[in-house]
LUMFITI-878512 format. One record per residue: x, y, z of N, C-alpha, C, O, CB in turn. Coordinates in steps of 0.2 Angstrom, whole numbers. Glycine has a CB too. Layout:
% residues N
R:X:Y:Z:X:Y:Z:X:Y:Z:X:Y:Z:X:Y:Z $
...
END
This chain:
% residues 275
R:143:-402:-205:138:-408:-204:132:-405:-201:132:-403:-195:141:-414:-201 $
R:125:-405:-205:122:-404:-202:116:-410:-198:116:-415:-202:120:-398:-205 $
R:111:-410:-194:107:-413:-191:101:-410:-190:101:-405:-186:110:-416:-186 $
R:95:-412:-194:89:-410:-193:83:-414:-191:84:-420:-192:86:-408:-197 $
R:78:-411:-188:71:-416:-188:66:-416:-191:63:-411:-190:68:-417:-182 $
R:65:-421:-197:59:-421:-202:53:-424:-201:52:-429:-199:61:-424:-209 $
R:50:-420:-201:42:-419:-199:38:-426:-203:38:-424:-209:39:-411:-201 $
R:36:-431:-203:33:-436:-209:25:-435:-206:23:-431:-202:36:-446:-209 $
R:22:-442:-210:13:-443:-209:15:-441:-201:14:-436:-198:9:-453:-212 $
R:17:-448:-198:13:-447:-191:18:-448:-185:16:-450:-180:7:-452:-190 $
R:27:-445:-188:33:-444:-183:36:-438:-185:35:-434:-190:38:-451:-183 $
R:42:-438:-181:48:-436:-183:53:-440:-183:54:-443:-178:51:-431:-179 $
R:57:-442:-189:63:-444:-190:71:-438:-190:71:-433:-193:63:-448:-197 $
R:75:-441:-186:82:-435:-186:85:-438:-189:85:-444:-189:86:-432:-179 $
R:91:-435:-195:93:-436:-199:102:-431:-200:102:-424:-199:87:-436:-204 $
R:105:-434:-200:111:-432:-202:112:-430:-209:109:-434:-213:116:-437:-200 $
R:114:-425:-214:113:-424:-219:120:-421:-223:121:-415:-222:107:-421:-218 $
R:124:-424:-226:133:-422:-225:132:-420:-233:127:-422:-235:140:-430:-222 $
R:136:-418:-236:140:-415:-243:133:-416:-249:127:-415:-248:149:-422:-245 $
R:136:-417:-255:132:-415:-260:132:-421:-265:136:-425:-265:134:-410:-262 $
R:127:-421:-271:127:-426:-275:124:-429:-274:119:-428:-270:132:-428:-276 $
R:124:-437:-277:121:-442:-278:120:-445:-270:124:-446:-266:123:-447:-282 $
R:112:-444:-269:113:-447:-262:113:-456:-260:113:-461:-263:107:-443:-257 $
R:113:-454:-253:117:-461:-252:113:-461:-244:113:-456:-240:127:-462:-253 $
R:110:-467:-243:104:-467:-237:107:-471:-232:107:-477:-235:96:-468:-238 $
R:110:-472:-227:112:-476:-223:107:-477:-218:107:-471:-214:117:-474:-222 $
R:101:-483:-215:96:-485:-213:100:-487:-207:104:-492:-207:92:-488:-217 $
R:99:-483:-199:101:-484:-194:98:-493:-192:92:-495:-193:98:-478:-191 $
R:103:-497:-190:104:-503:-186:100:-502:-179:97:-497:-178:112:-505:-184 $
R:100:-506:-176:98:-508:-171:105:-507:-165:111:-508:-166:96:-515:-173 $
R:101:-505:-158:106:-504:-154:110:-496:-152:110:-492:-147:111:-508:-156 $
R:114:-495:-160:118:-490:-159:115:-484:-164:113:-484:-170:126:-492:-160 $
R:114:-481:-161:110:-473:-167:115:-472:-172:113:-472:-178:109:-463:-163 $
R:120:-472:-172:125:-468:-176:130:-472:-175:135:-470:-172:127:-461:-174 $
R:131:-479:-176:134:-484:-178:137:-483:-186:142:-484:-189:131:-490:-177 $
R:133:-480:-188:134:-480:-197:136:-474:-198:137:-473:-204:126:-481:-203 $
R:138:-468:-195:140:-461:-195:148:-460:-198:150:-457:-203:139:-457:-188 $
R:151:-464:-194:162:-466:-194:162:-466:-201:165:-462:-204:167:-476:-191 $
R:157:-471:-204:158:-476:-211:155:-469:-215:156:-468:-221:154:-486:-211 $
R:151:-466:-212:147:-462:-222:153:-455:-221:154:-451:-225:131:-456:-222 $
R:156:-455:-215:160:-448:-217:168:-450:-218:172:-445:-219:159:-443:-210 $
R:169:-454:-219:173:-455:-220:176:-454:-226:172:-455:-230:173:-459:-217 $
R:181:-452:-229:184:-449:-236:181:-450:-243:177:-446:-245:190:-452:-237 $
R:183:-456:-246:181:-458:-250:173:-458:-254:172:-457:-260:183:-462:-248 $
R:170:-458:-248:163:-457:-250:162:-449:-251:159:-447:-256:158:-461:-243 $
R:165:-446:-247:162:-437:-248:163:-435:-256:160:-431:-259:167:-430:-242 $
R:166:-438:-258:167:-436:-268:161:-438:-271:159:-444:-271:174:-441:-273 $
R:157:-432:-274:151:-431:-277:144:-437:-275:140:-440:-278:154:-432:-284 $
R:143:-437:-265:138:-441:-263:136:-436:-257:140:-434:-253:140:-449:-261 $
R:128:-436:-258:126:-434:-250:124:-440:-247:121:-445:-249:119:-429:-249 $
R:126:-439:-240:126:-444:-236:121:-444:-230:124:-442:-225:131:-445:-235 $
R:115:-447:-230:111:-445:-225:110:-452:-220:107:-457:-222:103:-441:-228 $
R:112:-451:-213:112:-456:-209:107:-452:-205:107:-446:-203:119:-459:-207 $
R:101:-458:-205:97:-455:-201:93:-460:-193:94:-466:-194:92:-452:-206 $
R:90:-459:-188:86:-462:-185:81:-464:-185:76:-460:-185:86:-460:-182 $
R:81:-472:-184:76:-473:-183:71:-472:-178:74:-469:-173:76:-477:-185 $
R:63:-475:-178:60:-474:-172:63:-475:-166:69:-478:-165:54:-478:-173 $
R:60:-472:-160:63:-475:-153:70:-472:-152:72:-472:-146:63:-482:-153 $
R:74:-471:-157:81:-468:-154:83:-461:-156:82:-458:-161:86:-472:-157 $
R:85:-459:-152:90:-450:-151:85:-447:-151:81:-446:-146:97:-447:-159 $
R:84:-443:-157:77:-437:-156:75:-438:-160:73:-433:-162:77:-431:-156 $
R:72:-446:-165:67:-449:-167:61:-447:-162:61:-445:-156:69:-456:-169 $
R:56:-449:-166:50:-451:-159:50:-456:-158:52:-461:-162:43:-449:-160 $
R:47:-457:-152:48:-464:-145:42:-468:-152:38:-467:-156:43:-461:-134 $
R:46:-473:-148:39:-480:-152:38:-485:-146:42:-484:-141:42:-487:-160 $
R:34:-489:-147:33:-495:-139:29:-500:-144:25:-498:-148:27:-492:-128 $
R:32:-505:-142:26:-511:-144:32:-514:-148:38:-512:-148:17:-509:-150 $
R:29:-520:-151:33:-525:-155:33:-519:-162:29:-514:-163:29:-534:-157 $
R:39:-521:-166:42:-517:-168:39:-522:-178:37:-528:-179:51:-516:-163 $
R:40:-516:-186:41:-521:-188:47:-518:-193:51:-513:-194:34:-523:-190 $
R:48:-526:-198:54:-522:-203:48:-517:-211:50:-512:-214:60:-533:-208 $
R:44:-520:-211:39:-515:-216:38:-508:-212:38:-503:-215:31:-519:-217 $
R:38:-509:-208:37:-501:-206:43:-496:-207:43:-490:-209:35:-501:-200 $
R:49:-499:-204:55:-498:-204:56:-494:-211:57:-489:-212:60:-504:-203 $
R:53:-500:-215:55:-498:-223:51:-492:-226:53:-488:-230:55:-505:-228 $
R:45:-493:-224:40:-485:-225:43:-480:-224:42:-475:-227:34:-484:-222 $
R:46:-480:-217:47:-475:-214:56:-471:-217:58:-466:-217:47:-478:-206 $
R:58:-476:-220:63:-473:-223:61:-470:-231:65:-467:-234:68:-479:-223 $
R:56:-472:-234:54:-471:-240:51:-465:-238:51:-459:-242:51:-476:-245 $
R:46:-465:-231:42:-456:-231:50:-453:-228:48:-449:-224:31:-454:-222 $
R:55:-454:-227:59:-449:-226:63:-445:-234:64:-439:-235:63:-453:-221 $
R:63:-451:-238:66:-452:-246:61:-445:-248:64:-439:-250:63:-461:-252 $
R:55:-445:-247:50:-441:-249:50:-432:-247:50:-427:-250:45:-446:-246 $
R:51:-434:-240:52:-427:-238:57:-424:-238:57:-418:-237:51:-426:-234 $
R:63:-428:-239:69:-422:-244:69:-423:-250:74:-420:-253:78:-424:-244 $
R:65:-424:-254:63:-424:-261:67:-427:-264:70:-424:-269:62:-419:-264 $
R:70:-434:-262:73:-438:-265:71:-442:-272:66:-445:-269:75:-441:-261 $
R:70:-444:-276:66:-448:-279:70:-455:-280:67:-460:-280:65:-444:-285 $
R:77:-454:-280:79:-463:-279:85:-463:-274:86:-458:-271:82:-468:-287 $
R:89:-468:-274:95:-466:-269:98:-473:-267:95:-478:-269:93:-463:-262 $
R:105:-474:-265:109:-479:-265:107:-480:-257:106:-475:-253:116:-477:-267 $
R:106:-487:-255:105:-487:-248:110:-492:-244:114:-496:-247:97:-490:-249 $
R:110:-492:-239:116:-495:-239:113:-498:-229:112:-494:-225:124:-489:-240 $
R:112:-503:-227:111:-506:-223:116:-510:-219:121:-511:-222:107:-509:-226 $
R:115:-513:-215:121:-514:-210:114:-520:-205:109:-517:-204:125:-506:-204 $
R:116:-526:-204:114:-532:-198:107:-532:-201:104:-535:-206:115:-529:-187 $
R:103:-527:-194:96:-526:-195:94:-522:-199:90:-523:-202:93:-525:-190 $
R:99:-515:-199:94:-514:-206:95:-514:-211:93:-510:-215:91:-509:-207 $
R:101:-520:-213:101:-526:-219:95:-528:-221:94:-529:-226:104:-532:-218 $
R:91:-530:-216:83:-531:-217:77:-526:-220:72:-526:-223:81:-533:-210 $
R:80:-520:-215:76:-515:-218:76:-512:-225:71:-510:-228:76:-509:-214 $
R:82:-513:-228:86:-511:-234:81:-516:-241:78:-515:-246:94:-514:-232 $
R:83:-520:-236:80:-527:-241:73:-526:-243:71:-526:-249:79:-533:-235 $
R:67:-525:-236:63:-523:-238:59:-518:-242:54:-519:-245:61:-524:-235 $
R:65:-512:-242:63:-506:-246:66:-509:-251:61:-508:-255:64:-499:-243 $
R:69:-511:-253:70:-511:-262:66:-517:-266:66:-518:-272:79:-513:-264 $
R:61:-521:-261:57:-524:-262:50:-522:-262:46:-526:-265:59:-528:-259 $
R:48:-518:-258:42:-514:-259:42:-507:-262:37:-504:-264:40:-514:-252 $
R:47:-506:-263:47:-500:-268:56:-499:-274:61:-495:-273:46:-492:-263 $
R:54:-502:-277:62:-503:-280:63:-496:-285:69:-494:-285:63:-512:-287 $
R:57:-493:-289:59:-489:-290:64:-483:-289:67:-479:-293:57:-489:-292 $
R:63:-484:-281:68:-477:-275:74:-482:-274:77:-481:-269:64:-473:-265 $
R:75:-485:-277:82:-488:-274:85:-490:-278:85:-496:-281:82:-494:-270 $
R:92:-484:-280:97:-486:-285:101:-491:-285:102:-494:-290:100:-481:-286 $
R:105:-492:-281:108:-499:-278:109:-501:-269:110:-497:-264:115:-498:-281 $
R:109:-507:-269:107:-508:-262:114:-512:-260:117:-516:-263:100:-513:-260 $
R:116:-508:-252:124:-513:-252:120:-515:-244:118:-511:-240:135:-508:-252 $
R:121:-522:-244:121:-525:-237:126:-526:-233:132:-528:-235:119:-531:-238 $
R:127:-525:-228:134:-526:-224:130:-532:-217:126:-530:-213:138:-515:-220 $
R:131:-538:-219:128:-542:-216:123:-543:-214:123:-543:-208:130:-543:-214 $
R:119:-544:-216:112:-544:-214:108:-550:-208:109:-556:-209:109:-546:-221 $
R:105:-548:-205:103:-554:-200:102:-559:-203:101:-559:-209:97:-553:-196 $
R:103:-564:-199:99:-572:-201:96:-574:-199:97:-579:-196:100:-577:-200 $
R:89:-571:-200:85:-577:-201:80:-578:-204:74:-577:-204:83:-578:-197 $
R:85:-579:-209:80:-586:-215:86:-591:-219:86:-594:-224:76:-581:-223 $
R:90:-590:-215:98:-599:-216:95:-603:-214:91:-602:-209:108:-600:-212 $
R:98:-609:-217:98:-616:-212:99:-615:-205:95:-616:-201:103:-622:-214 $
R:104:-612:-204:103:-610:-194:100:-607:-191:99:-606:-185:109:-606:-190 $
R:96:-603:-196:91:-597:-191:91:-598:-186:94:-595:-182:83:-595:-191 $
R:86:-606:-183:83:-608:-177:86:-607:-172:84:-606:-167:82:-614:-177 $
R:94:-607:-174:99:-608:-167:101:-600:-165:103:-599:-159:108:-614:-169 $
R:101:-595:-173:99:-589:-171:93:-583:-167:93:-578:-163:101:-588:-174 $
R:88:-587:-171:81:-588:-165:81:-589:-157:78:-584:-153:78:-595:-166 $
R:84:-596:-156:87:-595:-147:91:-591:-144:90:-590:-138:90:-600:-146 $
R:96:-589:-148:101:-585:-143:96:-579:-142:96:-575:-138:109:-582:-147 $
R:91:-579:-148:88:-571:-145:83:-572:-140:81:-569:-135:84:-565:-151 $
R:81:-576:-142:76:-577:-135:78:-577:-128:77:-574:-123:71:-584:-136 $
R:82:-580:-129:88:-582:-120:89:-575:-118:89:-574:-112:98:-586:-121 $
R:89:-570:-124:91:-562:-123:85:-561:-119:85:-559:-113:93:-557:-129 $
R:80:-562:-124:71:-557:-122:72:-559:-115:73:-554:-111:61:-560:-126 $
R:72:-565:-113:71:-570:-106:73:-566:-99:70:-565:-94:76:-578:-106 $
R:82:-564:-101:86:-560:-98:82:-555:-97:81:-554:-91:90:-560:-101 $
R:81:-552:-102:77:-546:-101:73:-544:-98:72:-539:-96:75:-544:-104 $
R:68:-550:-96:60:-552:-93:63:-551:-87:62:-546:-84:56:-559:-95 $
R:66:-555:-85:68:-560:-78:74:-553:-73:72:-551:-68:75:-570:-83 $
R:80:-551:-77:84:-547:-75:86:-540:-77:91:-537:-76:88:-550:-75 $
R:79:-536:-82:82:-529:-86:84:-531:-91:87:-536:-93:87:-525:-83 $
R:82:-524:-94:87:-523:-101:93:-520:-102:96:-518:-107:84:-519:-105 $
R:96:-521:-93:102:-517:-95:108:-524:-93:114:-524:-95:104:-507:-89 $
R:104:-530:-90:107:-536:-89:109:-538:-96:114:-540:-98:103:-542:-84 $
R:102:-538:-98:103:-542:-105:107:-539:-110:110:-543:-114:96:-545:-108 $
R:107:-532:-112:112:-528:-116:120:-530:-112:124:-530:-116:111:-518:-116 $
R:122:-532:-107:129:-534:-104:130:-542:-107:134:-544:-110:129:-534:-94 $
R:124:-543:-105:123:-551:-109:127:-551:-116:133:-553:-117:115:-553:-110 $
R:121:-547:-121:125:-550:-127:130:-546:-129:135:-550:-131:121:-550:-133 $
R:132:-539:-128:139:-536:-130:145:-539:-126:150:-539:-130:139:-528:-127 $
R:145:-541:-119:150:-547:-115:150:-550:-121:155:-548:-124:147:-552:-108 $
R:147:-554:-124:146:-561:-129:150:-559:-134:156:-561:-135:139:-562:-133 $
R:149:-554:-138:150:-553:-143:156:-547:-144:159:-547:-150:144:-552:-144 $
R:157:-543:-140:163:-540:-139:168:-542:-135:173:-544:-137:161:-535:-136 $
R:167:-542:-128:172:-543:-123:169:-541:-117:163:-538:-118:177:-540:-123 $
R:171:-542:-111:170:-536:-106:169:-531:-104:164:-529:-101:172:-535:-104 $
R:176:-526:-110:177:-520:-113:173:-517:-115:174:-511:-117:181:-520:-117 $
R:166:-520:-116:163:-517:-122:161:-510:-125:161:-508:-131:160:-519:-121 $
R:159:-507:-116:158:-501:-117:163:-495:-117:160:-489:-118:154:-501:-115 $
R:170:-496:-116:175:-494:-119:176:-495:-126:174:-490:-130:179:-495:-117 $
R:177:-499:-128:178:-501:-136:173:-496:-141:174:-493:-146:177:-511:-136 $
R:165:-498:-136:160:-495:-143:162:-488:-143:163:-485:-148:150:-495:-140 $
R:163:-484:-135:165:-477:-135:170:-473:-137:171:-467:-136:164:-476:-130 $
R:177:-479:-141:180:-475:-143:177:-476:-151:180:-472:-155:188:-476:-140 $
R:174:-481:-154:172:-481:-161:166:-477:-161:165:-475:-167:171:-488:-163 $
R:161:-476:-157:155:-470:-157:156:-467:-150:154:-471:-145:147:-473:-158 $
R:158:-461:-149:157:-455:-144:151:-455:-143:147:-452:-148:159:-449:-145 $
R:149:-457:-137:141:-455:-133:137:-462:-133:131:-462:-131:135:-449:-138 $
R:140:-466:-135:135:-471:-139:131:-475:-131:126:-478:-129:141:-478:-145 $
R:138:-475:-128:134:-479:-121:127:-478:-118:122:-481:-117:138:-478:-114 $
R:130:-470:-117:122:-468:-113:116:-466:-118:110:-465:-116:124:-460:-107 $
R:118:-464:-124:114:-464:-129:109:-472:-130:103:-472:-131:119:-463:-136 $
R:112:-477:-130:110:-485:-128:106:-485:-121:100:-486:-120:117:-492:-127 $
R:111:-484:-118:104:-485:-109:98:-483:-113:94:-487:-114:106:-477:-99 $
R:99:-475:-114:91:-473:-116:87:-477:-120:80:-477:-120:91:-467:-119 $
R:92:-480:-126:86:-481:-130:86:-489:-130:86:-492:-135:87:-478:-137 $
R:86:-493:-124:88:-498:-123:82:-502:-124:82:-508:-126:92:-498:-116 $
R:75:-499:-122:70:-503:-123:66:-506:-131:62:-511:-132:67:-499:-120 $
R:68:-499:-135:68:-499:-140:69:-505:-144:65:-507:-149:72:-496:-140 $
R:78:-509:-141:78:-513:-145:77:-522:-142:77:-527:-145:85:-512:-149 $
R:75:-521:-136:74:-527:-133:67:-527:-136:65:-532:-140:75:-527:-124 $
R:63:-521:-134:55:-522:-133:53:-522:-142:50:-527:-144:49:-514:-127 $
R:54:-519:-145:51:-517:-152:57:-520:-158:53:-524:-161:50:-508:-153 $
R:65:-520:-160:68:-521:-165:68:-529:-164:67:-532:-170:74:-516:-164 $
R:70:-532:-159:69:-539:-158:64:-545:-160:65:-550:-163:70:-539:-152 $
R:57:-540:-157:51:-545:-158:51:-546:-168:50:-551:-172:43:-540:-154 $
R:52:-536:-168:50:-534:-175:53:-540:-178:51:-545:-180:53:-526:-179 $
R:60:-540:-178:67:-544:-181:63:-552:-183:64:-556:-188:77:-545:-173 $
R:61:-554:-178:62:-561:-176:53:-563:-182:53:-568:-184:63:-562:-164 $
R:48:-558:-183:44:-560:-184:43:-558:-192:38:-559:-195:40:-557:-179 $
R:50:-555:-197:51:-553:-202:50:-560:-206:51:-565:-204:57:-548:-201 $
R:48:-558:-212:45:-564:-217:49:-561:-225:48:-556:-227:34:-564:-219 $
R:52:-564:-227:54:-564:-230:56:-570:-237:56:-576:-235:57:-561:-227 $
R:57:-570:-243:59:-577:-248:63:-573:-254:66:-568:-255:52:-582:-251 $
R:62:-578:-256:63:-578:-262:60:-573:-268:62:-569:-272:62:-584:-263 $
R:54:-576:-266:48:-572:-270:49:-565:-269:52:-562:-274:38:-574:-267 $
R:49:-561:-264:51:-556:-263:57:-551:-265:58:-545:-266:51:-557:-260 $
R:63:-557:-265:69:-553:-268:69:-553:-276:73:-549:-279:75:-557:-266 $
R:64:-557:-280:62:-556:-285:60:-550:-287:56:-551:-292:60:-561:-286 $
R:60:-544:-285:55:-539:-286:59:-533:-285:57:-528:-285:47:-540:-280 $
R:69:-533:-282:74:-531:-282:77:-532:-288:80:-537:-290:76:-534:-277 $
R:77:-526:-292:80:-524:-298:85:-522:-300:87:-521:-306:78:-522:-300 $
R:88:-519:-293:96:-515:-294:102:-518:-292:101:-523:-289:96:-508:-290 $
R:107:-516:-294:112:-518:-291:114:-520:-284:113:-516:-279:115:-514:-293 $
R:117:-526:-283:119:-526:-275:127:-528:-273:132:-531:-276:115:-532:-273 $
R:126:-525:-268:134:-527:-266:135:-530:-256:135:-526:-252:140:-519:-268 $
R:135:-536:-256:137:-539:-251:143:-538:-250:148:-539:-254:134:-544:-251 $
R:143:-535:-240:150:-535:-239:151:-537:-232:147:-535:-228:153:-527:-241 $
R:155:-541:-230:156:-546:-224:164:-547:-222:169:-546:-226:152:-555:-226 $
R:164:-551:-214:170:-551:-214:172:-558:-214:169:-563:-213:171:-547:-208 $
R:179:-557:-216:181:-567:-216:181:-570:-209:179:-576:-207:192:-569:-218 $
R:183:-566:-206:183:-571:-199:176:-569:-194:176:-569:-188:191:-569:-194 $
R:171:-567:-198:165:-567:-195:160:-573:-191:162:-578:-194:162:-565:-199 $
R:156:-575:-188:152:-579:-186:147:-585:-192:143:-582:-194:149:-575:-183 $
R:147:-589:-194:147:-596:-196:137:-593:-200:136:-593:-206:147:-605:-187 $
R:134:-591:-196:129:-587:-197:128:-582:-203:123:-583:-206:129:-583:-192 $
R:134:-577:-204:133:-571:-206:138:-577:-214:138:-576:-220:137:-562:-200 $
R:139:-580:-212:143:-585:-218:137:-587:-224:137:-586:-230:146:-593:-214 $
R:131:-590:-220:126:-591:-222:123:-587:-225:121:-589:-231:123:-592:-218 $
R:121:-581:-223:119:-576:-225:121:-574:-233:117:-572:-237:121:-571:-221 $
R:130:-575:-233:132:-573:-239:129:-580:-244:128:-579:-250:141:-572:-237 $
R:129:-584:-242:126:-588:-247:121:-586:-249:121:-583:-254:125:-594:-246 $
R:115:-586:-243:108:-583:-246:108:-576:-251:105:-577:-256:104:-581:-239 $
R:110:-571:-250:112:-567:-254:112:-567:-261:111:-564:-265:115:-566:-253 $
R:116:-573:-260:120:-575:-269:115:-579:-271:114:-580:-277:129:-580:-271 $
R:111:-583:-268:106:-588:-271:99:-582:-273:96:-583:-278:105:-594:-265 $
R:97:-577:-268:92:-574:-270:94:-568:-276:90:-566:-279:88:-571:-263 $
R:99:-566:-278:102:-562:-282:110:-566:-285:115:-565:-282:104:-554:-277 $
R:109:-569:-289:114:-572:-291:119:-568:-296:124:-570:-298:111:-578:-294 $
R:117:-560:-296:123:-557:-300:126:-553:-295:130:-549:-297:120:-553:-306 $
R:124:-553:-289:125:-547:-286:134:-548:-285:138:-552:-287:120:-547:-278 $
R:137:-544:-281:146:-543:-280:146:-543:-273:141:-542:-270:150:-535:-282 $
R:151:-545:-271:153:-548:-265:160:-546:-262:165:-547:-266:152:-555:-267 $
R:160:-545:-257:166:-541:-254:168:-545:-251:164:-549:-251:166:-535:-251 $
R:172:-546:-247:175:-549:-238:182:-545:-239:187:-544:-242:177:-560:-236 $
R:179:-543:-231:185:-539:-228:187:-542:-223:183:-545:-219:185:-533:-227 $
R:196:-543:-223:199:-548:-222:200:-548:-214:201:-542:-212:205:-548:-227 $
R:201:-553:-210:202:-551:-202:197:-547:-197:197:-547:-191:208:-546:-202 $
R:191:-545:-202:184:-540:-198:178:-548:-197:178:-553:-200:179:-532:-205 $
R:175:-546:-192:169:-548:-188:163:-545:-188:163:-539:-190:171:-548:-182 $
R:158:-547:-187:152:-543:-188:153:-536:-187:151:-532:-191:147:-546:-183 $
R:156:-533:-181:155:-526:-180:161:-523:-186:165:-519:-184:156:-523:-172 $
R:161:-525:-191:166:-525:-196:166:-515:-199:172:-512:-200:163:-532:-202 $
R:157:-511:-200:158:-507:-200:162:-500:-195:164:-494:-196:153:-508:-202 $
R:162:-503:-191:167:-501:-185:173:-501:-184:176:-496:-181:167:-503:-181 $
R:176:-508:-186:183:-510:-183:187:-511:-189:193:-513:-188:183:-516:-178 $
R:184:-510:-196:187:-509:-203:184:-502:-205:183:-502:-212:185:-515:-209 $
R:183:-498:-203:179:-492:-206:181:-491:-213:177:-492:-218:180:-485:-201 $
R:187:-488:-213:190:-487:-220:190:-492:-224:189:-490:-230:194:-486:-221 $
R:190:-498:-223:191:-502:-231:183:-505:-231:181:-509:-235:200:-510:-232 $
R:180:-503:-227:173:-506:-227:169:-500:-235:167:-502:-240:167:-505:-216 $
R:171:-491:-232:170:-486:-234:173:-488:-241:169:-489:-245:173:-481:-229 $
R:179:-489:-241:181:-489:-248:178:-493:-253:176:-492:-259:188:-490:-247 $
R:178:-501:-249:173:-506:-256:168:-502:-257:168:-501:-263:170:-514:-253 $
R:163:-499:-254:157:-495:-255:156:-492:-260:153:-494:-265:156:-489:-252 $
R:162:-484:-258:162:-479:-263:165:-483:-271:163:-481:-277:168:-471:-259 $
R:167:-486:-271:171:-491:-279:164:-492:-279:161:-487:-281:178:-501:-279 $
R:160:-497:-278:152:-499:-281:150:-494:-281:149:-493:-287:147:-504:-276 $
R:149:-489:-277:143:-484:-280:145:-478:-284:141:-474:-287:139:-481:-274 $
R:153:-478:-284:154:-473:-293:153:-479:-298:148:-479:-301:164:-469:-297 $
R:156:-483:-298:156:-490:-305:147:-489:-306:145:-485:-310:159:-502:-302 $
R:142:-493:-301:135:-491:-303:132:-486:-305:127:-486:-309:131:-492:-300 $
R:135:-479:-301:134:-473:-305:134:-469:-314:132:-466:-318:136:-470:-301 $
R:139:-474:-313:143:-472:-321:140:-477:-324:138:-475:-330:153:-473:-322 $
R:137:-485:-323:133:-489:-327:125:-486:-329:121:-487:-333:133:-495:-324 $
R:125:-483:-325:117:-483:-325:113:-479:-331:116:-474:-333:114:-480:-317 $
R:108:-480:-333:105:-479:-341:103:-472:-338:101:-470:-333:97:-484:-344 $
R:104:-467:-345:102:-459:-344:94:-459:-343:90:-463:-346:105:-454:-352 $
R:93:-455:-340:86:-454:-340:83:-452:-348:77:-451:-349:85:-447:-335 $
END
């Protein structure tokens, strides 16, 4: 496995870059750098796919960013990365937040995006956004009022357990102190970006490739929504649930999250029209 830093217009993005074949871009989330790394190396997938999980701004040995953050940029920045390995199209595969970035790039440039799999995508654009709206703000508040390292205890407590930062460190090695650092990142820039992202209908109209939504059954009421929205903006797309997983589903189902994948992207590979 190797790990490089690619030089673009006006950063460096680091990028993990694994085996061979059709590639397959996994667009770094929010929070954890290498949340998506377990899931692209995992078995299944290494048969005839390169797998490049890379960093976004602000985290590991990306370059630093400050300010409010956006999901369009996110998504440029993943296509000047497409660019400088001389990729010309590629399977992309998104997770929470950058389900959004995912989104946007096969929407601002569909012809680099062979098929797009969502692995839950944020909410906000369901009927609940609003109530997902608040929980983040209560976070930013936290943040304001008591640090970013109160308000990360805040939502992983929530959302995990106590345990949390055991639990993350036995599913990502390093990941804790890799987060302290890049902790501003997603309070000050991924959050605002998240929360200010525009998105419709009209837009997904402009998404021309295959899709495959994949979620957990016993996930949050939220990410339920989501799966609706999905099928309403792409009404042919395929649809997965994996059974007994929760949002951090790419984590704590690694393999059978891995497995639905790699099934969608040989079946699309073997469909798709010869050049």
């Amino acid at each position: 496995m190797a790990i490089r830093q690619h030089e673009l217009r006006d950063l460096v993005l680091e990028a993990h870059d694994l085996g061979t074949g059709e590639p397959v871009v996994f667009i770094q989330t929010a929070l954890i750098a290498d949340e998506l790394l377990p899931l692209a190396k995992e078995l299944p997938l290494a048969d005839g796919f390169r797998r490049i999980v890379y960093h976004r701004r602000g985290y590991a040995g990306s370059s630093p960013v400050a300010g409010p953050g956006s999901i369009a940029r996110d998504a440029a920045d993943c296509e000047a990365l497409l660019t400088a390995l001389r990729i010309e199209r590629a399977h992309v595969v998104g997770l929470s937040y950058s389900g959004a970035v995912a989104l946007q790039l096969a929407a601002d440039a569909p012809d680099r995006v062979h098929s797009l799999v969502l692995i839950e995508p944020p909410p906000v654009h369901i009927p609940s956004a609003g109530e997902f709206r608040q929980a983040n703000e209560e976070l930013l508040t936290t943040r304001r009022s008591r640090g970013a390292t109160a308000a990360l205890d805040e939502l992983l407590g929530a959302v995990i357990g106590p345990d949390w930062r055991q639990e993350i460190e036995h599913d990502v090695p390093g990941a804790s102190e890799q987060m302290q650092r890049d902790l501003l990142t997603f309070f000050d820039t991924d959050l605002p970006g998240l929360l200010t992202w525009q998105f419709d209908h009209r837009d997904a109209q402009r998404i021309t490739c295959p899709v495959l939504h994949v979620g957990g059954s016993d996930t949050h009421r939220w990410f339920l929504e989501v799966r609706d929205l999905i099928h309403d903006w792409f009404p042919h797309a395929e649809d997965a649930q994996i059974e007994g997983a929760r949002h951090s589903l790419a984590a704590t189902h690694t393999r059978r999250v891995a497995e639905t994948i790699a099934e969608f992207l040989h079946r699309v590979s073997r469909e798709a029209p010869s050049p």
